[in-house]
VEXBA-839639 format. One record per residue (C-alpha): residue in one letter; residue number from 1; x, y, z. Coordinates in pm, whole numbers. Each point is the difference from the previous one (the first is absolute). Layout:
N
 residuo num      x      y      z
       a NUM      X      Y      Z
...
END
This chain:
586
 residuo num      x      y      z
       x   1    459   4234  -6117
       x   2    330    137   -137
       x   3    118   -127   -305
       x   4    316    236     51
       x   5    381   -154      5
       x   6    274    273     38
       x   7    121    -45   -393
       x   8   -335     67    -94
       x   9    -69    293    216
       x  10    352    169    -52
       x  11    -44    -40   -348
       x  12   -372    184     53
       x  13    170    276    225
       x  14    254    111   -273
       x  15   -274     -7   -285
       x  16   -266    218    173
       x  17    250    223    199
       x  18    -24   -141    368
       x  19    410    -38     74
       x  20    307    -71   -199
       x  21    355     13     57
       x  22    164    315     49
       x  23    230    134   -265
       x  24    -45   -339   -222
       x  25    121    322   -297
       x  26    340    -58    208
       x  27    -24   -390     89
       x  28   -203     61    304
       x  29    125    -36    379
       x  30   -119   -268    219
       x  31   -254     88    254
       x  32    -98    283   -148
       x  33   -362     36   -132
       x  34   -234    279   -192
       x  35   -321     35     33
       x  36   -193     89   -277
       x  37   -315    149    -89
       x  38   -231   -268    123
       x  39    211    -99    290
       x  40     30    337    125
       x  41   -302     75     -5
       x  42   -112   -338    173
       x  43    314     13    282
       x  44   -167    415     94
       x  45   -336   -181      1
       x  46    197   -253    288
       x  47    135    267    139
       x  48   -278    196     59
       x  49   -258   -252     95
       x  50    319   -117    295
       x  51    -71    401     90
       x  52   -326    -40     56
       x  53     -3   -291    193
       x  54    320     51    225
       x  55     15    347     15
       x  56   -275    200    -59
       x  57   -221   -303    148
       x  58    182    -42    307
       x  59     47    360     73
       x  60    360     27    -26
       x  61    198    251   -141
       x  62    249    -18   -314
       x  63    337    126    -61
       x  64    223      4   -295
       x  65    404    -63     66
       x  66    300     11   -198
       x  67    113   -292   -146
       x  68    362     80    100
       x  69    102     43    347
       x  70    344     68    224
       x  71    219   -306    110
       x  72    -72     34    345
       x  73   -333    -36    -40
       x  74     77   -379    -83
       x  75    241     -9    253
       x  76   -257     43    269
       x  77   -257   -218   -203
       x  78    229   -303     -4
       x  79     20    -54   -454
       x  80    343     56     10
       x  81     92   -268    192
       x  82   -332   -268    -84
       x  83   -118     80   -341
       x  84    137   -230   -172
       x  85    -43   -344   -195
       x  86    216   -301    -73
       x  87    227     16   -340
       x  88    156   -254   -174
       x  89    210     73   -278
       x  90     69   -325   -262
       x  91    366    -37     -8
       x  92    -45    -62   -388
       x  93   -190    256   -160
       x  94     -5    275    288
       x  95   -390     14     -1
       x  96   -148     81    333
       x  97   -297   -182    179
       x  98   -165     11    326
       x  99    120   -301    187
       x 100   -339    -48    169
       x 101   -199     30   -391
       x 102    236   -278   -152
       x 103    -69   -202    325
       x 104   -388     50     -4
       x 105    -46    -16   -399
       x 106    220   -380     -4
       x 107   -116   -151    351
       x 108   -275    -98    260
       x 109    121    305    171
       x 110   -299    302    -39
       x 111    140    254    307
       x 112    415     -5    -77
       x 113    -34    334    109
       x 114      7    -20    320
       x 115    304   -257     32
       x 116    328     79    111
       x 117    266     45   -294
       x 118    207   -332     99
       x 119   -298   -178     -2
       x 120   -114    120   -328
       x 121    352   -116   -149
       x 122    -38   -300    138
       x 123   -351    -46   -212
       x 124    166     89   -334
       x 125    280   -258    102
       x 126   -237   -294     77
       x 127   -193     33   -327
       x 128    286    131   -241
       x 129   -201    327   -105
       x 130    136    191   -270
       x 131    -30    335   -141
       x 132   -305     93   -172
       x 133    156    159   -260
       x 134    280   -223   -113
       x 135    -61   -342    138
       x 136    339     27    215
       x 137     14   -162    352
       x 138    -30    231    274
       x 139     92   -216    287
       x 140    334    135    202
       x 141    -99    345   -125
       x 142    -14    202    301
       x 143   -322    222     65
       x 144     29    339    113
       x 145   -249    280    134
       x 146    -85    286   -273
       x 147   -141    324    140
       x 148   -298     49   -160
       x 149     43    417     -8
       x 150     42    241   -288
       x 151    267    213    101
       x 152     69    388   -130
       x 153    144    292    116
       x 154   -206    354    145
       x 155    175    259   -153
       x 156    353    111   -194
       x 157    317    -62    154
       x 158     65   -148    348
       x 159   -389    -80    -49
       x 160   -205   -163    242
       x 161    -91   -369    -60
       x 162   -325    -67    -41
       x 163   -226   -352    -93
       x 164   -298    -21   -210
       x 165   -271   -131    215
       x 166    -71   -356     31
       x 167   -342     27    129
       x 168   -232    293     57
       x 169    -46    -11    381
       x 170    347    160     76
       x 171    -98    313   -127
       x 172   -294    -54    237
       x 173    151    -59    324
       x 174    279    264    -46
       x 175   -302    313     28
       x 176   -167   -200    283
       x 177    125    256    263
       x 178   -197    318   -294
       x 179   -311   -258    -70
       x 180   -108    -62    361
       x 181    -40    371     45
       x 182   -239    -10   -311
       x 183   -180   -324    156
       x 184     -6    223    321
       x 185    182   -249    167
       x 186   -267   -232     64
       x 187     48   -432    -88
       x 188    -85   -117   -192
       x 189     72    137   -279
       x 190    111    -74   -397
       x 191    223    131   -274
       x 192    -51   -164   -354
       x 193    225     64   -295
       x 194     -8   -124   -379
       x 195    349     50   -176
       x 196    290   -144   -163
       x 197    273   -264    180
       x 198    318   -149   -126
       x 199    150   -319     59
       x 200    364   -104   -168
       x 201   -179   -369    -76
       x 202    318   -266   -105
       x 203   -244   -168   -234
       x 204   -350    182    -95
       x 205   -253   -233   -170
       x 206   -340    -56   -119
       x 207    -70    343   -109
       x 208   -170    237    216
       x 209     -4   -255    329
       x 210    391     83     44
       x 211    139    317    -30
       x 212    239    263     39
       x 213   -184    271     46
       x 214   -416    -47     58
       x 215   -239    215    212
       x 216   -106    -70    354
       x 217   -375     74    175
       x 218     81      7    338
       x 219   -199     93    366
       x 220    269     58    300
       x 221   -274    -29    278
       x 222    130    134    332
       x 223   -142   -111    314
       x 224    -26    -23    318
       x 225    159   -365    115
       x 226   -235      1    349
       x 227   -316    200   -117
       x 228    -38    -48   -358
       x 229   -223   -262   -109
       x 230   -216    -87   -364
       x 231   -359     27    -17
       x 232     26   -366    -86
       x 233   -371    -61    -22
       x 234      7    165   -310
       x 235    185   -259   -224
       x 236    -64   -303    255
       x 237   -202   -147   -241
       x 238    220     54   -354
       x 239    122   -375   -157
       x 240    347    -73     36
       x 241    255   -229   -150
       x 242    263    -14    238
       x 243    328   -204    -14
       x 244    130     31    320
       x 245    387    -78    102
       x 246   -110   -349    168
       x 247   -230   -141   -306
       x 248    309     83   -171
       x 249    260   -163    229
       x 250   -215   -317     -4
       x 251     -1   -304   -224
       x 252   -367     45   -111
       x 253    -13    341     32
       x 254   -268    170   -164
       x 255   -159    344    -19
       x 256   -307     99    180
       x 257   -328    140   -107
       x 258    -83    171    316
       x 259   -142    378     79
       x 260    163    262    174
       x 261   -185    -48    332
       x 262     90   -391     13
       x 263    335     73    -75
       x 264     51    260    271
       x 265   -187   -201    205
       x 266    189   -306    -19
       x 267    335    120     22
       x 268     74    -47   -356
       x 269     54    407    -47
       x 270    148    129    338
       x 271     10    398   -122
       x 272   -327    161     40
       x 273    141    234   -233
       x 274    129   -175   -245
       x 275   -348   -171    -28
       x 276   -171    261    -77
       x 277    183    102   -266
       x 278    -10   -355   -149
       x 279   -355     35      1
       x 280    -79    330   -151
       x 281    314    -41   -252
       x 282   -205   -371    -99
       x 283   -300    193   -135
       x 284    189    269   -137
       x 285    143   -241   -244
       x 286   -253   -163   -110
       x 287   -146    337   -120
       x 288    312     70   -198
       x 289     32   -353   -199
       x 290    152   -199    225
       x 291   -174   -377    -22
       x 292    -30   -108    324
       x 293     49   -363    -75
       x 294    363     85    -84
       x 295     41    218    287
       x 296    106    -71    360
       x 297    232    143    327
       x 298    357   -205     88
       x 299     95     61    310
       x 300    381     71     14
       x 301    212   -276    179
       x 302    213    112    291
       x 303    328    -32   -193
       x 304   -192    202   -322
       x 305   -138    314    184
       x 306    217    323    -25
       x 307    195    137    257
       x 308   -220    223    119
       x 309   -302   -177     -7
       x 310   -223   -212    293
       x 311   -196   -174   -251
       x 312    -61     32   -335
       x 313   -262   -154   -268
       x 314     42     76   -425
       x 315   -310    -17   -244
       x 316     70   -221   -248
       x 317   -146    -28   -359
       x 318     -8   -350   -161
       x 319    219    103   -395
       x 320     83   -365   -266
       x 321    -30   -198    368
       x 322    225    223    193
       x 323    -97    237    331
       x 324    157    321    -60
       x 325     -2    271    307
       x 326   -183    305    -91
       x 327    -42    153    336
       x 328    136    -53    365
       x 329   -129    104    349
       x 330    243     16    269
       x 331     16    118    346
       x 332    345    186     36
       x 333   -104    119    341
       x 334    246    244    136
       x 335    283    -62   -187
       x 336     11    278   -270
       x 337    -97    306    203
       x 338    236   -113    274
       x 339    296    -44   -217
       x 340    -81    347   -171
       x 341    -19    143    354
       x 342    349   -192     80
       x 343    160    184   -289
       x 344   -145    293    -51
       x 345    -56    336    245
       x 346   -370     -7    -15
       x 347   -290   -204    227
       x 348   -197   -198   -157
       x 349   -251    -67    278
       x 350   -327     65     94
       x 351   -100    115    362
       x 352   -299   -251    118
       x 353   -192    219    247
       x 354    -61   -204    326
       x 355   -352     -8    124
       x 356    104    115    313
       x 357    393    167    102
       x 358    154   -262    153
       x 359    340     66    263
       x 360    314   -204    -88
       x 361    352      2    132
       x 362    242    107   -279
       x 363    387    -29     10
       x 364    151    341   -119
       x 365    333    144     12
       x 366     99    364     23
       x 367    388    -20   -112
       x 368    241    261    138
       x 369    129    211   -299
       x 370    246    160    172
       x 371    177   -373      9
       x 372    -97   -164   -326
       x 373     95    305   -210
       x 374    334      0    139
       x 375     59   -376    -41
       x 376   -162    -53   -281
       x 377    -12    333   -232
       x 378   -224      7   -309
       x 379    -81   -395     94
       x 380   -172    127    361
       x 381   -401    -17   -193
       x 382     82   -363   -131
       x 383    125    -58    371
       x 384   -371    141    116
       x 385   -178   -193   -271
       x 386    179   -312     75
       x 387    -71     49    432
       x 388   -405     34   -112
       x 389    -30   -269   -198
       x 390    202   -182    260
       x 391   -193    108    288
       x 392   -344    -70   -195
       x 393     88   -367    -37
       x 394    255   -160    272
       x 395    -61    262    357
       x 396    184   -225    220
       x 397    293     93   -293
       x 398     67    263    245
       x 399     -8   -191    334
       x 400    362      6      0
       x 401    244    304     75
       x 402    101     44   -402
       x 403   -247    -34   -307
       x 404    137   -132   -290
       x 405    -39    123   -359
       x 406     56   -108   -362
       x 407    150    274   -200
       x 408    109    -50   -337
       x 409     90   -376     82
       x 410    207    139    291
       x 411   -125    -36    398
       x 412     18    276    206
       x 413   -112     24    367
       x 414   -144    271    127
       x 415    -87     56    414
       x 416   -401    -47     47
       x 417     32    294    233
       x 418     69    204   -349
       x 419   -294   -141   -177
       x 420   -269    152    220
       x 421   -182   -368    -15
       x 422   -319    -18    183
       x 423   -338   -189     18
       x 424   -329    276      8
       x 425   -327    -25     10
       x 426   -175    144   -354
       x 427   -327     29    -59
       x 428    -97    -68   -333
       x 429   -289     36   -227
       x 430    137   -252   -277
       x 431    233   -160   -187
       x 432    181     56   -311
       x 433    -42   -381   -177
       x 434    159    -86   -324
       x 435   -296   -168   -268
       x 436    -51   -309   -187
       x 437      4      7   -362
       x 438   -243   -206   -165
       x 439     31    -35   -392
       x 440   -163   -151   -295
       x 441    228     52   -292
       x 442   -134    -39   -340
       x 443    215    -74   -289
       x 444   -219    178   -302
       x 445    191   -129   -288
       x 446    -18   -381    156
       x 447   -391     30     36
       x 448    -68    185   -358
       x 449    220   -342   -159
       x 450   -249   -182    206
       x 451   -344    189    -57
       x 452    121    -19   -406
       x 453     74   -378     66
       x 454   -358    -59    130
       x 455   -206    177   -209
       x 456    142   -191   -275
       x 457   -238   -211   -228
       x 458    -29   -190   -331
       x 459   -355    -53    -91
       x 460   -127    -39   -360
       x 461   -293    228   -156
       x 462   -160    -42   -323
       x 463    188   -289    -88
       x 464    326    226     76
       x 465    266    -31    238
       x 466     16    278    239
       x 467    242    146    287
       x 468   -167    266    282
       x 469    100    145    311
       x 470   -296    -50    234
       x 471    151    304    207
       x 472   -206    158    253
       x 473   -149    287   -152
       x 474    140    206    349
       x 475    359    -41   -128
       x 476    -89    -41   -404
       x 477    271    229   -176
       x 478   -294     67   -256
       x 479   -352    -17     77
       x 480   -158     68   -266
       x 481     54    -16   -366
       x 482   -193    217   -250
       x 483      1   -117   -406
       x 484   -213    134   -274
       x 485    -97   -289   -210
       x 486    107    170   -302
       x 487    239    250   -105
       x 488   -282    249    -60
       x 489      3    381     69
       x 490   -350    -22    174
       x 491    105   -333    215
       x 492    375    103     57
       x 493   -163    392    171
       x 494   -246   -190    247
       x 495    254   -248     43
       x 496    226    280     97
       x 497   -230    171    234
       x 498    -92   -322    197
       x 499    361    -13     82
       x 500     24    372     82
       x 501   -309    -38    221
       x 502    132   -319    190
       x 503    357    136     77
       x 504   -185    310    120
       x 505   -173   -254    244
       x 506    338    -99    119
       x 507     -9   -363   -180
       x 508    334    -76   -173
       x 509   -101    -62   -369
       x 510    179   -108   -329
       x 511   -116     82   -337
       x 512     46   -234   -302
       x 513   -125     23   -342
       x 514    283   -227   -210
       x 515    -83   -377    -91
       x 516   -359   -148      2
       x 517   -174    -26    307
       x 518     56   -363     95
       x 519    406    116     19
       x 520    -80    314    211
       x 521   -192   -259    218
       x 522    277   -216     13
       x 523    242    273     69
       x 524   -218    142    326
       x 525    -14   -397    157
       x 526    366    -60    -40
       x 527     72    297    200
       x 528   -278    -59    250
       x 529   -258    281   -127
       x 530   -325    -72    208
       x 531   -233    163   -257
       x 532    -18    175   -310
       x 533   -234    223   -184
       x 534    -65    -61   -387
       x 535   -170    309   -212
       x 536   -225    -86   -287
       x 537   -216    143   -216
       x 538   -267    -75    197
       x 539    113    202    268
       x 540    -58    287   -186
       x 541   -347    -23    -24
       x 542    -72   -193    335
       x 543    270    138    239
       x 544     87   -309     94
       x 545    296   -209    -21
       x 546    201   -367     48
       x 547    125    -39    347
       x 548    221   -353     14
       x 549    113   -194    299
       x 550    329   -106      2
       x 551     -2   -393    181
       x 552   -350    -53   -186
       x 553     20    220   -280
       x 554   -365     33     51
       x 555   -120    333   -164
       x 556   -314    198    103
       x 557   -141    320   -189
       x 558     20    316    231
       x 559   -104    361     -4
       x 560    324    237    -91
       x 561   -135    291    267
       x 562      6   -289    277
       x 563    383   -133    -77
       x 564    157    200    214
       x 565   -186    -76    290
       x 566    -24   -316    -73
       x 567    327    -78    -58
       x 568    104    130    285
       x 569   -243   -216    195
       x 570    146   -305   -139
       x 571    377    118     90
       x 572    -64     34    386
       x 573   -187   -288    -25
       x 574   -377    159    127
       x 575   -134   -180   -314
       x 576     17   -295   -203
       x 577      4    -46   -346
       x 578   -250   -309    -46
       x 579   -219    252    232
       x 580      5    269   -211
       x 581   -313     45   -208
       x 582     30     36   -405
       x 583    -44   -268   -300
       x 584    281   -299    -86
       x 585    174    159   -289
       x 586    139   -274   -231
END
């Protein structure tokens, strides 16, 4: 069990070089965070082992987008006008909150969220909140909506505006009309992408779980909405802990230890989809860290969900008692290629080949040039655009002798005998159909936070009080350690060449020869080592050495021409080390 509280862990991050502040030489900036050494190195491991599973495991593809992107491109997605969270400013020392943080942090309330804004103010009314940061009253202090984007500008002079991206998948869905050419446009199919995203937070907090800028793992999964369907018998029997939107709606609500079969079975999951990924992202955390006894899926209440989304569940982590989100799965459906396709001059459909061609009547008009260009000049193509769309969604439109037309907020008619309307016969082999986006989106710096929070342990050895990581050895930033006992020529060399020979193996090693060897020890556990490798002068006459466990600190005497292998055995977990054979070294 985790001995871990945030103080403690925050205070182990900036001593072994996990995260700290950014620019602390300058007084630091809020939600800003650096990764150091260690943390790097564990947050690639993340990264990589989220590859594995979601992208290389699932056979989809990965790109790599620019973190800034055009206005319009947020125009069609919808962040200009819905990104944004509820700010309020104390009228006495000008320190911004979010309205929904002060309400949750001081109140019963747990999902302000999703409330409207008046009803939020009426909340800090009724229990006389008051700012965080001053003690003032907040109460008659009206609550506005913040836009949540990083603005800049794309170039000198009259320059283009342009927003740093608040999520990853945008610069997914924009090349969806250039990626279903490389998927040969068959659903379904998926784009993953690991990068950077930037959100201007009013009021970033508890280190690393709230952010400005932090790094996204996310799968855009395009499919078909009438064909598509999971291989659900593969994850049907995974253990779930599922807090659906009616347990939490309910008095004596409670969460439910259920599998993924049950739960699709029972109605308690209604996307197939979104099931599936539940189930194979539930295993795929436990083999990064995550303790599954602090881990479960909220479903999103109706008022909660984002705009574009038909349901939506987060993983939580358990952190000092609270559920933190570290990852959501949503079904946006069509919304984000269709509003890309609204306001942009590209398709972003796929044609679904019928089994057979089927014959359909289709309205179509034929307009009479020699009359709209005339009347309407260099407006006559919007005319034509305008009479298609018309005639493709309201035929008996042109029942009448005229046709009417929106142009520019101004109605024009136009005589039906100049449209060239008509109803054929087509025969046609498909359809063009706009996809479903599925998505898991993983928030990397939220679930490194979480795998460092539960790998934390106190323990005491030797009559010593001790602090370890018990990180997986998949995502360890240092497998092994290498010491010689001794500063000695002859120890330091084969020390030296161990290290050499691992690395060559592809096993991330440190070397340390400073302190006695009950501090390097101690060193290795409090940044989550799994095993290290001790030299003596035995070793040079035996070639052997000390292997140590990490959580047991159990030590066995092993051959030096076997470590690599063996070490490597013991990383992808094909062997154990109580299996391995070899004396107890004391």
């Amino acid at each position: 069990m985790s001995n871990a509280t945030s103080q403690k862990l925050t205070e182990l991050a900036k001593r072994r070089g996990y995260f700290f502040q950014s620019s602390s030489a300058y007084g630091g900036v809020g939600g800003f965070y650096t990764f150091g050494p260690q943390g790097a190195a564990l947050k690639g491991n993340v990264e990589d082992a989220w590859r594995d599973r979601f992208a290389i495991g699932e056979g989809h593809m990965e790109i790599d987008a620019p973190t800034i992107m055009p206005e319009p491109v947020f125009e069609a997605s919808g962040h200009l006008e819905i990104f944004d969270d509820m700010l309020v400013e104390c009228p006495e020392c000008g320190e911004s909150h979010r309205a929904d943080h002060v309400v949750e942090d001081n109140t019963e309330y747990e999902d302000a969220e999703s409330l409207p804004i008046p009803e939020v103010e009426e909340i800090i009314a009724e229990y006389e909140l008051v700012c965080p940061n001053c003690g003032a009253g907040l109460a008659g202090t009206a609550i506005e909506d913040f836009n949540l984007m990083f603005a800049t500008n794309i170039g000198p002079g009259d320059a283009q505006p342009g927003y740093l991206r608040p999520e990853t998948a945008q610069g997914i869905f924009v090349e969806f009309p250039r990626l279903k050419e490389y998927a040969r446009n068959t659903l379904p199919f998926g784009v993953t992408q690991i990068g950077r995203a930037y959100r201007n937070e009013i009021s970033p907090r508890r280190s690393i779980i709230r952010t400005r800028e932090f790094t996204q793992a996310e799968l855009e999964l395009f499919v078909d909405p009438e064909t598509s369907e999971p291989d659900l018998t593969l994850v049907e029997d995974v253990s779930v802990r599922l807090y659906p939107a009616a347990e939490q709606q309910a008095d004596d609500g409670e969460v439910l230890e259920t599998t993924i079969g049950e739960a699709v079975a029972d109605g308690t999951i209604a996307d197939p989809w979104i099931a599936y990924f539940l189930g194979i992202a539930q295993e795929w955390y436990a083999s990064v860290g995550v303790d599954a006894d602090r881990f479960r899926y909220r479903q999103h209440l109706a008022g909660e969900r984002s705009h574009y989304a038909s349901d939506c569940w987060d993983a939580e982590s358990e952190i000092d008692g609270n559920w933190i989100e570290i990852a959501g799965f949503a079904h946006r459906g069509d919304y984000d290629l269709s509003k890309h396709q609204q306001h942009s001059e590209e398709r972003f459909t796929v044609f679904r080949q019928y089994d057979e061609p089927k014959t359909v009547e289709r309205a179509v008009v034929d307009p009479d040039m020699s009359y709209l260009g005339p009347e309407f000049g260099g407006d006559a193509q919007a005319v034509v655009d305008e009479l298609e769309a018309l005639a493709a969604r309201d035929r008996t439109a042109f029942d009448d002798e005229s046709v009417e037309v929106e142009l520019d907020g101004e109605t024009h008619e136009i005589p039906v005998g100049k449209t060239g309307f008509a109803v054929e016969e087509q025969t046609e082999a498909g359809e063009h159909v706009v996809p479903h986006v599925v998505e898991p989106s993983f928030g990397v710096d939220r679930l490194v936070y979480t795998v460092l929070h539960h790998a934390y342990r106190e323990d005491e050895v030797d009559g010593e009080e001790r602090t370890y990581l018990e990180l997986e050895p998949e995502v360890a930033p240092t497998f092994v350690g290498v010491f010689p006992l001794q500063s000695d020529d002859g120890l330091e060399s084969e020390a030296e060449e161990i290290a050499a020979a691992l690395r060559a193996e592809g096993l991330s090693v440190t070397y340390d020869d400073s302190g006695n060897i009950g501090r390097r020890y101690r060193r290795q556990d409090e940044v989550g080592t799994p095993f290290c490798v001790t030299v003596d002068y035995e070793s040079l006459e035996d070639g052997g050495v000390t292997v140590r466990e990490r959580d047991t600190t159990e030590q066995k005497r092993l051959p030096i021409e076997d470590l690599p292998e063996t070490l490597s055995a013991l990383r992808s977990g094909e062997a154990a080390f109580e299996d391995l054979e070899g004396g107890t070294s004391e």
